[in-house]
Every structure is written in structure tokens, then in C-alpha cells.
C-alpha positions in Angstrom: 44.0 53.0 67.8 42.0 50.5 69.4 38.9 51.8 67.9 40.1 51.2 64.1 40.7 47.5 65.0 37.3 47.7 66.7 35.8 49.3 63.5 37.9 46.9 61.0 36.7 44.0 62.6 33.0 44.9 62.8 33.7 45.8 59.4 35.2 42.4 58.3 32.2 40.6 60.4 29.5 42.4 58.2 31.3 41.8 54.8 31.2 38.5 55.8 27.7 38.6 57.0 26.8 40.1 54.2 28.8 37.2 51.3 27.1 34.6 53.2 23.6 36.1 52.9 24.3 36.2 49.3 25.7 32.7 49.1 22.1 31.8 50.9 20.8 33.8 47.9 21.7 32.8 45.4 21.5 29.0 46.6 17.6 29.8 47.0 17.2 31.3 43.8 19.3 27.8 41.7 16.7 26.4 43.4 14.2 27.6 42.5 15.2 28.4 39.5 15.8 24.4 39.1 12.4 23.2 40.5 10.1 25.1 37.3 12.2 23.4 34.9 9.9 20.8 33.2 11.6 17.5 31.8 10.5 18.5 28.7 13.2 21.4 28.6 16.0 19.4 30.9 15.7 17.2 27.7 16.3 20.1 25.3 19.8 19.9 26.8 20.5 16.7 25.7 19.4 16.5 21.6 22.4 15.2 19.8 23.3 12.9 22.6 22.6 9.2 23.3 20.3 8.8 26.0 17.9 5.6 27.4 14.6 6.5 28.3 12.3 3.3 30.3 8.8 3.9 29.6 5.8 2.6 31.1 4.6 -0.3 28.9 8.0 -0.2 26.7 10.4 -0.6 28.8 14.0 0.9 28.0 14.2 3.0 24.6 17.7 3.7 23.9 19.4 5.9 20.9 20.0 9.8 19.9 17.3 12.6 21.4 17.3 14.0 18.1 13.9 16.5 19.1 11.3 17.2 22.0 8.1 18.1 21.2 5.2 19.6 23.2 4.8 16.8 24.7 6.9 13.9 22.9 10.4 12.9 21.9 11.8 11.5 19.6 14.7 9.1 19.8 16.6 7.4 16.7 17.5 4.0 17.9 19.7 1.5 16.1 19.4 1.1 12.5 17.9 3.9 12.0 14.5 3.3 13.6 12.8 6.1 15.0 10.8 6.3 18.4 8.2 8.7 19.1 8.0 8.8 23.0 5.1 10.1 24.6 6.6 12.3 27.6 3.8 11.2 29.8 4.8 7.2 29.6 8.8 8.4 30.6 9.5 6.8 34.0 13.6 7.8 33.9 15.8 9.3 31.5 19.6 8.0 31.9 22.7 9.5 30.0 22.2 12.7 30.7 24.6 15.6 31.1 25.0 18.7 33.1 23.4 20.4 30.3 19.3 22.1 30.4 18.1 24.2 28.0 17.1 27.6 28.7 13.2 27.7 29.9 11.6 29.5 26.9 8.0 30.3 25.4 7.6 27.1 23.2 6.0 29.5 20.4 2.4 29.4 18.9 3.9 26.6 16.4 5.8 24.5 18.9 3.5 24.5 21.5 0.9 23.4 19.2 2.8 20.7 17.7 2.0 17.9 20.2 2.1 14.3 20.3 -1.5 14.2 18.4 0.2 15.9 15.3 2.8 14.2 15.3 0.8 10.6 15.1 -1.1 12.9 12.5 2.5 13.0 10.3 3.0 9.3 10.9 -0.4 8.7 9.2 0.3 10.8 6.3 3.5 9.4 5.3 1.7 6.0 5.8 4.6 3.9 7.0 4.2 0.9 8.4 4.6 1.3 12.5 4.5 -0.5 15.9 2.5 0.9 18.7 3.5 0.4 22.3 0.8 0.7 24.9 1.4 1.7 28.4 0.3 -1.6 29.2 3.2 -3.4 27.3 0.5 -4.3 24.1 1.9 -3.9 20.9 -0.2 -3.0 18.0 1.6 -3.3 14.4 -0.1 -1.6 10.6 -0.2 1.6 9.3 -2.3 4.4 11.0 -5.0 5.0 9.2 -6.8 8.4 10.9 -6.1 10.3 14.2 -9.2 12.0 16.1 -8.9 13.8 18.9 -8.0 11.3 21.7 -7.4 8.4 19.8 -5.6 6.6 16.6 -6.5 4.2 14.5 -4.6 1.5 13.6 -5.3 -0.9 10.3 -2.8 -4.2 11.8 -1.6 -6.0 9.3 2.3 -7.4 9.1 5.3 -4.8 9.3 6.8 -6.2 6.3 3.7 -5.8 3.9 2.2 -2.9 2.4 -0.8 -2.0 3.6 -3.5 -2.9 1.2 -7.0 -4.4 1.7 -5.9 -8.2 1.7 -3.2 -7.9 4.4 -5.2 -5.8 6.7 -6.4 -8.4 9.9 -8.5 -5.9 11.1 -8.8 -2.2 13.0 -8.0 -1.4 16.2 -8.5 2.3 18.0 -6.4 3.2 20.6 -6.5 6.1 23.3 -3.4 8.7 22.6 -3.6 8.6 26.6 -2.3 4.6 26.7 0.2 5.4 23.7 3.5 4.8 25.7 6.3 4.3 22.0 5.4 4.9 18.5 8.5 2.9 16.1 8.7 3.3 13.0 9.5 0.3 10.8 13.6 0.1 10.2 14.9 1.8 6.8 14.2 -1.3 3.6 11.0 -2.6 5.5 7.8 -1.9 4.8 
């Protein structure tokens, strides 16, 4: 008899053993798990939802995560005026849930879609923008052509078309120092 309570309690200490090693398990593997998610893809989790992102150069730019590219966001802030964020100028994200999206292959399409075709879609529809550079300048017109590294902007006032006589001049600016891309609120422009 006293060898089954000998054997049930070297049985009970190696179930027990054997839960926490799993516990210790599976802690290493959330964590690791957690430390390859990219912000990128913690954002994913939060489209739909008010958030306020501070950016380098921009400060705090607040509204609905309405997509996440490549390597931008976009954000629809108050009266309907839309931010494209460059993820490289985020500093914090506040508002956020528990929610990440599931770590997936971005797909040939989305993981070419970065923030240089996006500018590329802001020039076509020829809209009158602001550009915030990480530096905290702020560059307003329409953008006239995107190259590679770079955009270029013809300035002129947000509330005028751009035409000939209200252009004030050209300035190119590095895609690496874009921090904010706004787009001029809905009736202006």
C-alpha cells in the first residue's frame, strides 16, 4: 500500500512537471511569436478604429486607420481629410486594442503597393495636398511627378486650382523626409 501512494505521488509530481514545462512553452513561443510581428501588421488589427499616431515632423495625426500599406497608412481625420502616413516617420501609435492581424504574405500586389505609388495616385487625381516633412516643413500644391526617391511638388495656395498663374514655384522633396501627406478637406481645392 505504501508503494501506490509512493507511485501516485511521483506520478502527480511529473504531471505537474510536465504542465509547467508546457506553461514555459508556450510562454516562449507568444513570445516569440509576438517579437516578428512588424507594426505594420499590429496596425492591420486596428482598421476601422480611431487611433492617434505622433509622427516625426507632424506631430499627432488623429482619426480612423481606414488601410495599411506596404509601408504607409492611411488615416481619415476630421472632416473628411485624409492622411497618408509614412510608417517610417511613426514615433507611437495610441488607441489601440488587443487586436493584431494575422502575419501574412502581403501578396505580389500589396507588397508592391508602397508609399511611392501611393504619392503616384495622389498625383494623378491631382488634388490639391499638404506635405509634412520630418523636419516639421510643410510644403502646399499639387504633386506634379513622382521619381523614384522623390516628389515633386508645384506650391501654390490649397484653395486654388493649380494652373500656371498660381503656381509660386517647384519644390522636390526626398520620399525619405516625407513624414504626412493631407489631402485638402472635401469643397476645397
Amino acid at each position: 500500500m505504501r508503494w501506490q501512494q509512493l507511485f501516485a505521488d511521483l506520478g502527480a509530481q511529473f504531471a505537474e512537471a510536465e504542465a509547467a514545462a508546457d506553461r514555459a512553452e508556450s510562454a516562449s513561443r507568444t513570445r516569440a511569436e509576438t517579437g516578428a510581428v512588424r507594426l505594420a501588421e499590429r496596425l492591420e488589427g486596428a482598421i476601422g478604429h480611431p487611433v492617434v499616431l505622433r509622427c516625426r515632423g507632424a506631430g499627432p495625426v488623429a482619426g480612423t486607420l481606414t488601410e495599411v500599406g506596404a509601408d504607409w497608412l492611411l488615416v481619415e481625420e476630421e472632416a473628411g481629410r485624409e492622411a497618408l502616413v509614412a510608417t517610417a516617420a511613426v514615433l507611437s501609435v495610441s488607441g489601440l486594442g488587443r487586436q493584431t492581424a494575422a502575419p501574412e504574405s502581403p501578396g505580389v500586389v500589396r507588397g508592391r503597393f508602397d508609399l511611392r505609388r501611393a504619392v503616384r495616385a495622389l498625383a494623378r487625381d491631382r488634388s490639391p495636398v499638404q506635405v509634412v516633412l520630418d523636419d516639421g516643413a510643410v510644403l502646399t500644391g499639387t504633386i506634379d511627378r513622382v521619381g523614384a526617391d522623390f516628389l515633386e511638388l508645384a506650391a501654390h495656395a490649397p484653395d486654388e486650382p493649380r494652373r500656371a498663374g498660381a503656381v509660386r514655384g517647384v519644390h522636390a522633396a526626398a520620399l525619405d523626409g516625407v513624414a504626412v501627406i493631407r489631402t485638402a478637406p472635401p469643397g476645397l481645392g
